[in-house]
C-alpha positions in Angstrom: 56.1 -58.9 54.5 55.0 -60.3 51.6 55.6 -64.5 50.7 54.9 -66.6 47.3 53.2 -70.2 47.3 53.4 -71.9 44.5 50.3 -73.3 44.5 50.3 -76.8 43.8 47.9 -79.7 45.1 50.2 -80.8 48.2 50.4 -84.8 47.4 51.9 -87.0 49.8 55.7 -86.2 49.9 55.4 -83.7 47.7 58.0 -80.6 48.9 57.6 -77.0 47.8 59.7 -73.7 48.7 58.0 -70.8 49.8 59.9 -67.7 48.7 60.2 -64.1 50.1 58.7 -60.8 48.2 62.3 -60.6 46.6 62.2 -64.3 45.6 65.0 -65.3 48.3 63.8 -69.5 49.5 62.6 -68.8 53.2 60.1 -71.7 54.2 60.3 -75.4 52.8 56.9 -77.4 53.3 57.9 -80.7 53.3 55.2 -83.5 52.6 55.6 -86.5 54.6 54.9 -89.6 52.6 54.2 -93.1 54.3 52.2 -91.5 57.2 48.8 -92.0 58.4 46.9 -88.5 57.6 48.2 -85.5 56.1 51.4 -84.5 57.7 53.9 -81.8 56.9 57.0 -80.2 58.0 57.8 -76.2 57.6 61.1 -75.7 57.5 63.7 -73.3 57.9 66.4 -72.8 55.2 68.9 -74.6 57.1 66.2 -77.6 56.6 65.3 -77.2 60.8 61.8 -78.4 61.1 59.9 -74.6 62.3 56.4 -76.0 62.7 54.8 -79.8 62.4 51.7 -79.5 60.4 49.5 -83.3 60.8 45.6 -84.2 60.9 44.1 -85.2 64.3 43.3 -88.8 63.9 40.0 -90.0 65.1 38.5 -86.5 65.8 34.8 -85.9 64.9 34.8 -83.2 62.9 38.3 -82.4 60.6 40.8 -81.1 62.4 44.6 -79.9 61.5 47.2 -79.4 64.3 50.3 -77.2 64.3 53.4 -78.0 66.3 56.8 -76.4 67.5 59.2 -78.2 69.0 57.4 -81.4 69.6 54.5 -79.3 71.7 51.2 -78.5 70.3 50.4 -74.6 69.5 47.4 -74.5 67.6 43.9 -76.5 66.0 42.5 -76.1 63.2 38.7 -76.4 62.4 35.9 -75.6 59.9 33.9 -73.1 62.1 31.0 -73.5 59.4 30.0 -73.2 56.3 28.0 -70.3 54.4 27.5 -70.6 50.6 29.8 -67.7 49.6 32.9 -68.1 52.1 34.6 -70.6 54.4 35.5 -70.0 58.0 37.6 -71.7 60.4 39.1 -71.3 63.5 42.3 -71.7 65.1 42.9 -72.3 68.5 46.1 -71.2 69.7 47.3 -73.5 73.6 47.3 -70.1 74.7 43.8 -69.5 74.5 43.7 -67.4 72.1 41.8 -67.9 68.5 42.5 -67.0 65.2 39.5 -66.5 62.8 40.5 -67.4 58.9 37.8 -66.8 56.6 37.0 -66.0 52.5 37.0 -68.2 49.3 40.0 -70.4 50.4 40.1 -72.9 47.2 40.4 -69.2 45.1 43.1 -68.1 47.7 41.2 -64.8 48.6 40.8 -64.7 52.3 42.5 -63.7 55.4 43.4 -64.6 59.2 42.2 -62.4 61.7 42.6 -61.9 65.4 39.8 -59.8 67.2 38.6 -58.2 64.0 42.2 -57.1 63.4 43.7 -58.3 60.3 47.1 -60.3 60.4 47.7 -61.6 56.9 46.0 -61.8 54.0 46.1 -64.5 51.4 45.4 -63.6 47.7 46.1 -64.3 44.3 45.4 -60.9 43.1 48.2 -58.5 41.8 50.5 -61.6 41.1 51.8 -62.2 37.6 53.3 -65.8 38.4 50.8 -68.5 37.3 49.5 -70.7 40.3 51.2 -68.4 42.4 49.3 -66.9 45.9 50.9 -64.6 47.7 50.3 -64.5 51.9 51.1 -60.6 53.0 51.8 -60.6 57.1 50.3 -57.4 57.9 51.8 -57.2 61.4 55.1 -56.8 62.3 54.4 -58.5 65.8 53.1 -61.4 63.9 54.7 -65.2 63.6 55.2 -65.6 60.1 56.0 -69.3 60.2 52.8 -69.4 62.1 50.3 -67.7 59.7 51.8 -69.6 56.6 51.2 -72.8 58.3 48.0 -71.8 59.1 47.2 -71.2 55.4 49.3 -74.5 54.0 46.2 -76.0 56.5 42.8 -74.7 55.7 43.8 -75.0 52.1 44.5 -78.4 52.4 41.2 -78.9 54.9 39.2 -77.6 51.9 40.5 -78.7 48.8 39.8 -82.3 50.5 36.0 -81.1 51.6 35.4 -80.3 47.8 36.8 -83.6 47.0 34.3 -85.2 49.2 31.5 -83.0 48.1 
């Protein structure tokens, strides 16, 4: 299943719908203003709050961390740095980790899980103008999930190039 981004710098407060391949509103990201950090909500489109996106406070190297329902399901960290591509990994309570990797400030990269792909974020074949589209490969796979995921290591890069 295929969703659009409009791909805006997410300020603080700023709120943005993510649509469906048929352009229906599915996901809000709402930017919390007023709050130490970056801190989002994904929401449904009955406005219920799916996932709670914030940065770890105090940590020593960057880190993003997804919630649901008040309990935390994933991290978020740089893994490192080559000169072509970003990586980062995600590390789901369960143990499990997510590998997300390619030229995330161009949108072209994608989340993997044991070398086998689960979505794919890319800006290619889109005729909307700052537009990325984030294609869940897997029907198994948490959709909310990945998009979150992808709303984060944006964001983790975009303010590593503003630091560089």
């Amino acid at each position: 299943m295929r969703f659009l981004v409009r791909d805006r710098v997410l300020g603080i407060g700023d709120d943005y719908w993510i649509e469906d391949q048929h352009g229906n509103k599915v996901f809000l990201v709402d930017g919390k203003a007023l709050r130490l950090g970056d801190t989002f909500e994904l929401k449904g489109q009955d406005g219920r709050v799916l996932i709670d996106i914030h940065q770890k406070m105090f940590a020593l190297r960057d880190t993003m961390v997804i919630e649901r329902g008040g309990e935390p399901l994933a991290r978020i960290r740089r893994k490192r740095l080559s000169l072509l591509r970003n990586h980062y990994r995600v590390s789901l309570v369960d143990g499990t980790e997510l590998d997300v990797s390619g030229k995330i400030l161009d949108r072209e990269f994608a989340i993997e899980y044991d070398d086998e792909l689960l979505a794919v974020i890319s800006r290619r074949r889109l005729h909307v103008r700052e537009t990325y589209g984030v294609d869940v490969v897997r029907d198994d796979a948490d959709p909310a999930l990945l998009i979150a995921v992808a709303v984060c290591v944006i964001q983790m890069a975009e303010k590593e190039g503003e630091s560089d």
